[in-house]
C-alpha positions in Angstrom: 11.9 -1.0 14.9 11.2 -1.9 11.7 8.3 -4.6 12.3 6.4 -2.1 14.7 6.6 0.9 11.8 5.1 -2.4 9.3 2.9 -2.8 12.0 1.6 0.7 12.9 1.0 1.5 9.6 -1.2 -1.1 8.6 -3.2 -0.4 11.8 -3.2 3.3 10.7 -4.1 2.2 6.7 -6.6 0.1 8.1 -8.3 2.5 10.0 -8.2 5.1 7.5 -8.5 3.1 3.9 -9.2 4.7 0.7 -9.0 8.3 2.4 -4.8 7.8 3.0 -3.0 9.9 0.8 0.7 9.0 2.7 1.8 8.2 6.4 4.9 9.2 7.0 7.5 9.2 9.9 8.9 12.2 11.0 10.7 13.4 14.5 13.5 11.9 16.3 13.6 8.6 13.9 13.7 10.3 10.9 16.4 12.8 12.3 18.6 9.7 13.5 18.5 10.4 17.3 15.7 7.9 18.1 16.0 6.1 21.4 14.2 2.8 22.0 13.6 3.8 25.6 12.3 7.7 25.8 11.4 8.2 22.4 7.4 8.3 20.7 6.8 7.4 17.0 5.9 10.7 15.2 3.5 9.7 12.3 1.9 12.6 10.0 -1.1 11.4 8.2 -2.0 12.7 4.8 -6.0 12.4 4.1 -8.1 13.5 0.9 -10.3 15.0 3.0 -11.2 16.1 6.3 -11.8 13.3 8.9 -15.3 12.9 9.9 -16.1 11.4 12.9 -16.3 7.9 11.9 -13.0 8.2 10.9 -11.8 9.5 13.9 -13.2 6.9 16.1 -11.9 4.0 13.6 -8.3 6.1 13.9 -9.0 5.7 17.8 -9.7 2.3 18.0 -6.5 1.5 15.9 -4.3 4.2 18.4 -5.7 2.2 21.5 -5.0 0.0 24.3 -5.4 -3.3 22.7 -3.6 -2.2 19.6 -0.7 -0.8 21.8 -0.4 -4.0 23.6 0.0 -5.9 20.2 2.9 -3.8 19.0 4.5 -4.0 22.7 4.1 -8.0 22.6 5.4 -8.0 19.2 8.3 -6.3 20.4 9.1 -7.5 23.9 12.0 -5.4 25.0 11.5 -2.6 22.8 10.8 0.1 25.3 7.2 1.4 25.2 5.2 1.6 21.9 
């Protein structure tokens, strides 16, 4: 779990650059009761500003399909990303 949390974040930091504050992990992981094959990632997003919608879409593009399927073939067995 550890390489798709190294690997969603820099997707995330990527998308977002200069205006991340923090991303942090919260929910079920955080709380210990995380389960590989029903449980989402929870991420909370700190910004310095409002998102605009450049941002947005760049956040989108990183949340997507294609990015999906990279953390999914990174992680064969993993449940779903």
């Amino acid at each position: 779990m550890d390489d798709v949390l190294r690997m969603v974040g820099q997707q995330v930091s990527g998308a977002l650059g200069s205006v991340l504050v923090g991303l942090y992990v919260h929910g079920s992981f955080v709380g210990g009761d995380f389960d590989v094959d029903r449980s989402d990632l929870d991420l909370l997003a700190v910004l310095l500003q409002e998102p605009d919608e450049l941002l947005i879409t760049s956040l989108r593009t990183a949340h997507g399909a294609r990015r999906t399927a990279q953390v999914e073939r990174a992680n064969p067995g993993r449940g779903r990303a």
